[in-house]
N, C-alpha and C positions, 0 to 999 in steps of 0.2 A: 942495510935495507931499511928504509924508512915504514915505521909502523904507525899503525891506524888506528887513529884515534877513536875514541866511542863516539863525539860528537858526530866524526867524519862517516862512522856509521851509520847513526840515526837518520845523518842528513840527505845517506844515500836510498836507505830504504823509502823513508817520507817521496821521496823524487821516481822511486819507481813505481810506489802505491800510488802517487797524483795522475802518471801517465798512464797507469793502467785504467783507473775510473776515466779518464778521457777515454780513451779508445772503445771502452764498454758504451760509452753513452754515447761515441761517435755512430758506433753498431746501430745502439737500437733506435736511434732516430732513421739512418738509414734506414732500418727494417720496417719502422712506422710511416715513414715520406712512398717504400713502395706497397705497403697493405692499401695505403688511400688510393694511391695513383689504381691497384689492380680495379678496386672497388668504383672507383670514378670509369673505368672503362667497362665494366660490369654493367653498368647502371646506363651508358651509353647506348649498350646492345639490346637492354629491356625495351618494350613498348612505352608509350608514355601514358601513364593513368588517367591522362584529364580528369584529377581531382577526383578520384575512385582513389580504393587502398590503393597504395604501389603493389607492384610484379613483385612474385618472389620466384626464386630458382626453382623453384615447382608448379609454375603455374602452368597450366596443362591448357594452349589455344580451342577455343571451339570450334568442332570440326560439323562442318554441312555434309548431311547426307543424299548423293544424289540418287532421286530415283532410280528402281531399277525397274529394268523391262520385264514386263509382266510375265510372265511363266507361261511355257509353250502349253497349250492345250490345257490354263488352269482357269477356265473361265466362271461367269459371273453365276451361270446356271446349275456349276454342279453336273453337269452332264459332261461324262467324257465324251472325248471326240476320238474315234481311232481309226483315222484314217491315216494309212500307207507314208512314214515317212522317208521309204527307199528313193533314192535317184534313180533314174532309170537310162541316163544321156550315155549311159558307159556300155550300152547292151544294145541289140540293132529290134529290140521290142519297136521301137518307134520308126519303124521301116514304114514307109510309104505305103498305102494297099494299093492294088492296081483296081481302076474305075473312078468310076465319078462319084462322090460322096457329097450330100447336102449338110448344111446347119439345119436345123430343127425349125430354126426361124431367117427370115428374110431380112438379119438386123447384122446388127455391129458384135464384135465379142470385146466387151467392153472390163474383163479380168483373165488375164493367163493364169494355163497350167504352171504351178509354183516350181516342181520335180523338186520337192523332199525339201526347200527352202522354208521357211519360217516368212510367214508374211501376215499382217496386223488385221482383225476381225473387228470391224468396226460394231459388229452384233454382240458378240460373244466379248469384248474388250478382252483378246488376249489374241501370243502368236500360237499359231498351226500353219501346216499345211494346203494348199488350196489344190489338190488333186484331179483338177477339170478344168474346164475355160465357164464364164460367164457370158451367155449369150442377151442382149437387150430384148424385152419384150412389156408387152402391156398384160394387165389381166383380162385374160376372156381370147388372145391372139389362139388360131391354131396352129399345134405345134405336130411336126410332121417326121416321120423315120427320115433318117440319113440314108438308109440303103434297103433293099429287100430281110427279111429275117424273120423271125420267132420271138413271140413274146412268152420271157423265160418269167417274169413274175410285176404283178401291180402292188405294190405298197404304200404306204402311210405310216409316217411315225414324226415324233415331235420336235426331231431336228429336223428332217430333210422336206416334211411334208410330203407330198402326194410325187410320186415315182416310178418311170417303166423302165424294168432293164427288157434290154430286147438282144438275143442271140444275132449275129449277122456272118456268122460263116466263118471258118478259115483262122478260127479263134479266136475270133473282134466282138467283146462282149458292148451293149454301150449304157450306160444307166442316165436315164433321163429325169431329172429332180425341177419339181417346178408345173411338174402335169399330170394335172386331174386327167386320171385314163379313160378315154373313150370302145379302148381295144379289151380282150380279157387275155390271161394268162395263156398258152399252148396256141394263141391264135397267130396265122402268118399274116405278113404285112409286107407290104411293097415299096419301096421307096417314092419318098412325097405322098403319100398316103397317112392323113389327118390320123394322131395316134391319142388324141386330148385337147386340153386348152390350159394356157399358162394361168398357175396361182404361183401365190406367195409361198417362199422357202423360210420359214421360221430363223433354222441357223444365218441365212443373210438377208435376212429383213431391211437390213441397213441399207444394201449394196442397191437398194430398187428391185426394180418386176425386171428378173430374169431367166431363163433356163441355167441349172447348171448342169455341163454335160462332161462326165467321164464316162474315159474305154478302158478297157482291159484289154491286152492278149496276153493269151494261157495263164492268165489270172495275177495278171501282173501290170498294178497301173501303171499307166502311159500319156503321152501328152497329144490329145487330141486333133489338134491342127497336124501334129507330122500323120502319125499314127491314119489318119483319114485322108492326107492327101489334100487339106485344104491351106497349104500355107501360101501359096498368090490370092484364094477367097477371102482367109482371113485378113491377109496383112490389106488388103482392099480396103475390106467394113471396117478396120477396126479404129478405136476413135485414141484417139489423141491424149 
């Protein structure tokens, strides 16, 4: 068996030590050739700073915030509003009454009953409820019962302004906002029978010279036009 010289040795280790530092530097250049490539596609995905510092992995985009819609019933005056925001289309409250029922005025109803929807107060700059219809009128028109009844009370206060609710039978209460009363309280009245004369409604000063008129039955608000019987009168006047 042929033996191995020292040289034969040294000259084998020197050859193994030479390939190994190759393959080590082989490594870390590859390892260096992909940190730039990852970092060049990095830098791809950033925004480009036009000349601002660059983007860093933390930069957190500026977000716009969109209004939001104003808060039901959080309006400008401080005064709450607490009117009814039950629906009431799921219940037969809004039944037809039998007879012929008038509008208060000889005009257009130029705002519907909401029924518990959220709908924008151009007075108050916020949503509520609009519990009544809006009937057109001028200051100074007179304004007349819907049907025979009792007048259950004349009020004044600094949302609705000047107001007759009047009893009409059969549990049909109706509050009429918008009129300076001519009638007093426990007095009966006749249908078309002059009950005031239209002012200004503070809470819809916006909306123009209107009545606004809600009914109750059994003390439950309702929507006007069924509730009364006038929905061929209405859907006629009403404007556009």
């Amino acid at each position: 068996m042929k033996k191995t010289s020292g040289k034969d040795k040294l000259r084998w280790i020197q050859t193994k030590a030479f390939y190994g530092v190759v393959l080590s530097l082989i490594l870390a250049i590859t390892g260096i050739a992909t940190a730039i490539y990852n970092v060049a596609k990095v830098k791809d995905l950033l925004p480009d700073s036009d000349g601002k510092e660059p983007a860093t992995f933390y930069s957190v985009p500026e977000i716009t915030t969109l209004e939001q819609q104003p808060q039901a019933n959080a309006n400008v005056t401080n005064i709450p509003d607490e009117r009814d925001e039950t629906k009431t289309t799921y219940n037969d409250l809004n039944r037809p009454y039998s007879g012929y029922y008038l509008l208060p005025l000889n005009s257009k109803v130029v705002k519907d009953y909401s029924d518990g929807d959220m709908v924008y107060s151009k007075t108050m700059d916020d949503w509520r409820t609009h519990n009544g219809i809006d009937i057109s009128g001028n200051i100074g028109d007179n304004a007349i019962a819907v049907q025979d009844g009792k007048i259950l009370e004349v009020t004044s206060d600094e949302l609705w302004g000047e107001t007759i609710v009047i009893q009409h039978g059969n549990g049909l209460k109706v509050r009429y906002s918008g009129v300076k009363a001519t009638v007093k309280a426990e007095e009966k009245v006749e249908q078309g029978q002059v009950i005031g004369t239209v002012v200004a409604i503070p809470i819809e000063e916006k909306d123009g010279v209107h009545i606004h008129l809600e009914t109750e039955v059994d003390g439950k608000s309702v929507d006007p036009i069924k509730a009364l019987n006038l929905l061929g009168e209405a859907t006629e006047n009403k404007t556009e």
